[in-house]
N, C-alpha and C positions, 0 to 999 in steps of 0.2 A: 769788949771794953777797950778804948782806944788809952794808951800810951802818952802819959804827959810827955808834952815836949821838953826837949832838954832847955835846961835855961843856963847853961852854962856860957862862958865867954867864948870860946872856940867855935860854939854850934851858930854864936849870934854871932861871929867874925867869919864865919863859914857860909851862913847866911846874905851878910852885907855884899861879903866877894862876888857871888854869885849873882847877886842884883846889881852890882857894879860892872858884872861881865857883860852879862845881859844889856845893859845900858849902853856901852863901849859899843857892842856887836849890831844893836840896833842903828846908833848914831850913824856909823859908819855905813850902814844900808844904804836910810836917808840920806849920807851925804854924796853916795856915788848916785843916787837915782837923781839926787838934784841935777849935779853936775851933767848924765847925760840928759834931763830934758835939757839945761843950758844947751848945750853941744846939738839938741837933735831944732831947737828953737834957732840956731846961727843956721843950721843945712836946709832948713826949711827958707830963712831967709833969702838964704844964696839961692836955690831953687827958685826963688820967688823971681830975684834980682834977673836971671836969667830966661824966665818966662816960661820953663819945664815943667809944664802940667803934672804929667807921670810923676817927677818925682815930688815935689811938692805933696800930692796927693799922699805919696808914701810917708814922707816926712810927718805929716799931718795926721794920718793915722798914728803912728808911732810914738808923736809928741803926746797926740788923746791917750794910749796905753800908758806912758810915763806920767801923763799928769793924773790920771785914775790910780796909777799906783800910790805916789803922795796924796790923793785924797784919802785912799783907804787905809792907809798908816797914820794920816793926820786922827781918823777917827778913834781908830784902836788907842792911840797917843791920847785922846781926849784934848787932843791942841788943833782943831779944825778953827778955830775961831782965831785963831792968832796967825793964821795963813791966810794970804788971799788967793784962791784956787778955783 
């Protein structure tokens, strides 16, 4: 037989903090991945600008790995449709 949950105010402040962690800790994921696709989208450009196949090439993989990763957090999020990805 399972244990009612406590319903006290600590467990439900204990509770909130730790959904508030979690939040904070995610955000901050998503906003360094954004940032390096920004970053790896300017090297790719420059790359471009300068007509360097090889690294382009590189760039361009690396940007596909970064933007797969924000898809696949957009989905866990249930926020894919509020991105254009």
């Amino acid at each position: 037989m399972k244990s009612p949950k406590p319903t006290d105010p600590f467990s439900q402040a204990h509770k909130t903090i730790n959904e508030f962690a979690e939040n904070m800790f995610l955000s901050h994921l998503l906003t360094e991945t954004i940032d390096n696709c920004e970053k790896l989208q300017r090297e790719y450009e420059a790359a471009e600008s300068i007509k360097d196949d090889d690294l382009m090439e590189r760039k361009k993989r690396e940007l596909d790995v970064c933007m797969a990763s924000l898809n696949i957090a957009a989905q866990i999020c249930n926020i894919s449709e509020d991105l254009d990805i």
